[in-house]
Structures are given as structure tokens and as C-alpha cells.
C-alpha positions in Angstrom: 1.8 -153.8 -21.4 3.6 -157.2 -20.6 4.7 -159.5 -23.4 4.2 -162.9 -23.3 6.2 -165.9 -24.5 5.3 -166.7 -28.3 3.5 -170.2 -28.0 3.3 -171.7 -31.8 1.5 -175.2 -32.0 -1.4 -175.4 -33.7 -2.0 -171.6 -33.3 0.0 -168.5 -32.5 -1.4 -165.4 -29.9 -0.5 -162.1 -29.8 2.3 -160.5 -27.8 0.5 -158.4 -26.4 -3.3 -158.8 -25.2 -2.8 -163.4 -26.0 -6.0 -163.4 -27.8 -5.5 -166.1 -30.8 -3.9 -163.4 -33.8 -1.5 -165.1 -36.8 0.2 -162.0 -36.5 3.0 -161.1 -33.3 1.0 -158.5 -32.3 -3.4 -158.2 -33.3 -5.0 -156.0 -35.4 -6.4 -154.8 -32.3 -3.7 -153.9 -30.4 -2.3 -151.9 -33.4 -5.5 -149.9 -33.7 -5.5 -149.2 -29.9 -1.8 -149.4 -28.7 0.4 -148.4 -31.4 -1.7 -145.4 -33.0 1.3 -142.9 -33.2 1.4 -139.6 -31.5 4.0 -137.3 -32.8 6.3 -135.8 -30.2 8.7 -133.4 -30.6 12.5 -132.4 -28.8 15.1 -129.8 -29.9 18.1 -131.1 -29.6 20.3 -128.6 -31.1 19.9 -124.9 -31.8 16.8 -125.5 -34.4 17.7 -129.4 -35.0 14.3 -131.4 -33.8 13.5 -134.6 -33.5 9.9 -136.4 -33.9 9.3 -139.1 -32.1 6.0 -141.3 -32.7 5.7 -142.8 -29.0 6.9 -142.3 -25.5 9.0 -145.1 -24.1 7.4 -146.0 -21.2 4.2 -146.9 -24.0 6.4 -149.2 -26.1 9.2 -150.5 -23.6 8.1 -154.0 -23.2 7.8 -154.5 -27.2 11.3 -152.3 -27.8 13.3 -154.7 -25.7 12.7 -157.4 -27.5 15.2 -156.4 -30.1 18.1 -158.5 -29.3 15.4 -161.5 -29.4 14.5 -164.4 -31.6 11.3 -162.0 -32.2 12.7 -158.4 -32.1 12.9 -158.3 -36.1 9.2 -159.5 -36.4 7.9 -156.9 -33.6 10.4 -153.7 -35.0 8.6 -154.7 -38.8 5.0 -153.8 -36.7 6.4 -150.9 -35.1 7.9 -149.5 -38.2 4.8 -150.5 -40.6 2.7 -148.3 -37.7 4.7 -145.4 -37.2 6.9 -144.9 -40.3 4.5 -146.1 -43.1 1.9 -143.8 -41.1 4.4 -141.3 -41.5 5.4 -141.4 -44.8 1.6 -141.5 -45.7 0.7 -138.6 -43.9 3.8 -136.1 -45.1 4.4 -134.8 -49.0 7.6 -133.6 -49.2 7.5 -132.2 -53.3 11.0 -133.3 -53.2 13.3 -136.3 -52.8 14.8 -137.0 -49.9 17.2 -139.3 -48.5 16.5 -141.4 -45.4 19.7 -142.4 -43.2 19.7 -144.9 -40.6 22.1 -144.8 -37.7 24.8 -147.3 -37.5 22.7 -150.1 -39.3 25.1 -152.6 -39.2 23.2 -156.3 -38.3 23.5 -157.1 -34.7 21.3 -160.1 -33.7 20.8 -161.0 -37.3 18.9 -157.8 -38.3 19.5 -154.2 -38.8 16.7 -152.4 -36.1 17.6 -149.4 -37.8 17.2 -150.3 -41.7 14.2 -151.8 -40.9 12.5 -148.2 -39.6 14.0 -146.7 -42.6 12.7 -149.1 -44.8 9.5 -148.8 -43.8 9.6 -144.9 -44.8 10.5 -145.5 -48.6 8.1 -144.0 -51.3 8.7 -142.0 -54.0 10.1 -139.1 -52.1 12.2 -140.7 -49.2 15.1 -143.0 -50.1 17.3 -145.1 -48.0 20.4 -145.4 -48.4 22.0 -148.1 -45.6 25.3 -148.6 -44.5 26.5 -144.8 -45.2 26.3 -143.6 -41.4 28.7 -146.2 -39.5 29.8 -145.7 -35.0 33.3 -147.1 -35.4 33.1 -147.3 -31.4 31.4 -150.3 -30.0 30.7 -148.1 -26.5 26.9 -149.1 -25.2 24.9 -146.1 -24.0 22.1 -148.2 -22.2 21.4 -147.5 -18.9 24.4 -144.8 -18.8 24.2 -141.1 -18.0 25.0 -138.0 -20.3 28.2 -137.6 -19.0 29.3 -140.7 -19.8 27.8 -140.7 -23.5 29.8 -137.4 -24.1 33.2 -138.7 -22.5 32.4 -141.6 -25.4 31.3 -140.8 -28.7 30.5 -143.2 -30.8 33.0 -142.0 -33.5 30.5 -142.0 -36.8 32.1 -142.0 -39.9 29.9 -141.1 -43.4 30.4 -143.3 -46.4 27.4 -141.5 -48.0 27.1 -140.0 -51.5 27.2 -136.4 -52.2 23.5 -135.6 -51.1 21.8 -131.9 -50.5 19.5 -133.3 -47.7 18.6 -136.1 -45.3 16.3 -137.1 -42.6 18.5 -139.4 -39.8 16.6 -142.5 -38.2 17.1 -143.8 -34.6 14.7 -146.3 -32.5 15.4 -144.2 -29.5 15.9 -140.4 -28.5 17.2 -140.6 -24.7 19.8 -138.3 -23.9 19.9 -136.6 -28.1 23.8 -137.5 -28.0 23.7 -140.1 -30.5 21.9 -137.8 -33.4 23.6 -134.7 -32.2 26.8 -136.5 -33.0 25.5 -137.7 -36.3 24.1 -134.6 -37.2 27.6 -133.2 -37.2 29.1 -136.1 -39.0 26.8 -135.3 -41.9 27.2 -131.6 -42.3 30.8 -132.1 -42.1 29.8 -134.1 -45.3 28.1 -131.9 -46.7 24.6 -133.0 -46.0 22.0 -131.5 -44.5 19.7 -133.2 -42.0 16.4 -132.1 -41.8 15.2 -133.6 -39.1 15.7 -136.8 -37.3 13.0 -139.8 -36.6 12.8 -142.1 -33.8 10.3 -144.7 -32.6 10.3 -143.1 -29.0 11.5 -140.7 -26.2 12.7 -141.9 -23.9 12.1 -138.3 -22.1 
């Protein structure tokens, strides 16, 4: 998959395939590239972690979130793998949906906009509860480094029985482990954890 540049004139073409399409990415190439298939890692004792893509399927169209277009793109993603989601699952119960460290960072929250995409009348977001108070960067480092540097989370969260946490990306599980525990130190239980995709 290789993204192009977004050309707006007269006419806009998608990111993907370039055919003429108002949207970033075509109807299309929703309904052939971005058909989710669930994936599934344990990253602690009996703690898993779905994932709706692999990486390598979605890289070109995941790094364009600190881009002019990375909101537009992570709306599609999360409209084709969360709302498919939270269409697909009943939980008889309501459940809270907590995003990882959504704080804005090139004008948008990549984060709150997967969660959003999962609220119904069951799942509930609740943003700005799970905060890293440690700027570290784990791209492109090892697991050794990402455990010499937590990212510090700190819960501002309600009193809640259980929660489902939301990433973009699984790579090493450090990140959710860590959040995991931040939780059920809490008081909260997390269910389960959703990403976009492994980065396995």
C-alpha cells in the first residue's frame, strides 16, 4: 500500500488506490483493505489484547498520524474497525471504554478518536482519565528500553467496576501492561484491551 499526496482542486482521490473518491480513502478500498480481522496476544497471565489488523497491512495509513491528514485517516480506521466492533459484540452490560494517554498531540487525540468510534449504549468513553506523565517515545526502541522507562500513568478516573483500555498499536504489550496495573491499582478492572494493529 503506498499513500499518495492529497491533491484537492476541483476534485479529491483517494489515499490509497488515486481513483477520484470525495472521501481520503474509497469505498473500495474500505471494503477490500480495511475489512478487520481480529487478532489476538496475551500479554499478561490471562490479560489479551485484540487487535483488528497487522501492521505491516496498515503502516502506510498509521503513519500519517502526526500529519495534516492523520485525524481524517484514524476517523476511517476507527469507523472500520471499532464501529465494526461495537456492532458485532453485545455486552448485556455497560462498560467503560478508556483510551491511553489521549491528550492532543498534532491537534487531535489518535486515541479518543478509536474510543469514540466504539460508543453505543453499552460502551462509554470516558477521556482524559488514563494520563503517561513521562514524555519518553517508544518508537523504534527495544523492550529493554521501554521497561528501563515507563511511561508513569496516573488514573484520574471515576470509581468504575470494569473497563476495556484502547491503544492504536500493540508492539512490545509494555504500554497496556503498564496501564493495566494503573487501573487495578484503581480499582478497575480491565477486560480486555483494543488496538488498531500488531505490530507482531
Amino acid at each position: 500500500m503506498q499513500i499518495l499526496p492529497v491533491v484537492v482542486q476541483w476534485f479529491m482521490r483517494c489515499i490509497v488506490c488515486q481513483k477520484y473518491s470525495f472521501p481520503l480513502i474509497c469505498t473500495a478500498c474500505c471494503q477490500t483493505l480495511l475489512v478487520p480481522s481480529l487478532t489476538t496476544r496475551t500479554v499478561e497471565k490471562e490479560f489479551k489484547v485484540y487487535s483488528f489488523y497487522r501492521y505491516a497491512e496498515v503502516a502506510p495509513l498509521l503513519k500519517t498520524k502526526h500529519t495534516h491528514i492523520g485525524a481524517a485517516v484514524y476517523r476511517i480506521l476507527a469507523r472500520e474497525a471499532f464501529g465494526w466492533f461495537k456492532n458485532n459484540f453485545d455486552f448485556q452490560e455497560r462498560i467503560t471504554v478508556i483510551p491511553v494517554d489521549d491528550r492532543p498531540k498534532s491537534g487531535y487525540a489518535h486515541t479518543a478518536i478509536l474510543a469514540k468510534a466504539l460508543e453505543n449504549s453499552q460502551l462509554k468513553p470516558r477521556y482524559g482519565t488514563l494520563h503517561a506523565t513521562s514524555d519518553v517515545s517508544y518508537s523504534g526502541q527495544k523492550l529493554a528500553f521501554r521497561e528501563r522507562h515507563p511511561r508513569a500513568f496516573v488514573y484520574r478516573g471515576e470509581n468504575i467496576s470494569k473497563a476495556i483500555i484502547i491503544d492504536d498499536i500493540i508492539t512490545t504489550g509494555t504500554t497496556l501492561r503498564e496501564a493495566k496495573k494503573v487501573l487495578e491499582k484503581s480499582g478497575v478492572t480491565p477486560m480486555f484491551a483494543l488496538t488498531l494493529a500488531d505490530a507482531r
